[in-house]
C-alpha positions as CSV (number, residue, x, y, z in Angstrom):
1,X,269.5,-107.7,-60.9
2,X,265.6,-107.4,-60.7
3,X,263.7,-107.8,-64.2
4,X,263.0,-105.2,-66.3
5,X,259.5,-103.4,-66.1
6,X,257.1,-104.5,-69.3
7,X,256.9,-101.4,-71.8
8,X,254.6,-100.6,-74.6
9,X,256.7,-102.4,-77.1
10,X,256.0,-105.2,-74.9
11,X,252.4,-105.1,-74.7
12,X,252.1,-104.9,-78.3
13,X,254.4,-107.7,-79.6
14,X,252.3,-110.0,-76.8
15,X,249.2,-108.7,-78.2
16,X,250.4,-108.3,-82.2
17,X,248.8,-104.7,-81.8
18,X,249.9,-100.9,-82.2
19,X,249.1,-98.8,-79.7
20,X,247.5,-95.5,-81.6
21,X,249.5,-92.0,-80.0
22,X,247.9,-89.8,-82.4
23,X,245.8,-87.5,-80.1
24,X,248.6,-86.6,-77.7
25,X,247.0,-87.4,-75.1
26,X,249.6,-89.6,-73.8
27,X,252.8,-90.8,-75.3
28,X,255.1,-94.1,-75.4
29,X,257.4,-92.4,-73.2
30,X,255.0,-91.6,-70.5
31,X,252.9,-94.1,-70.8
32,X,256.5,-96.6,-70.1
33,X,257.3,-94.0,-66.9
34,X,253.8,-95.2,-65.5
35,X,253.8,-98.5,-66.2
36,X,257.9,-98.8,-64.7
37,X,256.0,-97.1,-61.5
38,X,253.3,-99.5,-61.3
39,X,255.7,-102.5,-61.9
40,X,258.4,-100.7,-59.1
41,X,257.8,-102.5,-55.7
């Protein structure tokens, strides 16, 4: 079974940050939809 992709939670417990959605620009669900992409192959 291949690993998991990372996901925003991720990011930020490595980092001890929150990401900031507040101008809709993009959101935790599509932001984890690009980053499964990028981390795919």
């Amino acid at each position: 079974m291949p690993n998991e992709p990372p996901t925003v939670s991720d990011y930020e417990e490595m980092a001890e940050v929150d990401f900031d959605f507040s101008d809709d620009e993009l959101d935790r669900e599509t932001l984890n939809a690009r980053l499964a992409e990028m981390f795919d192959n």
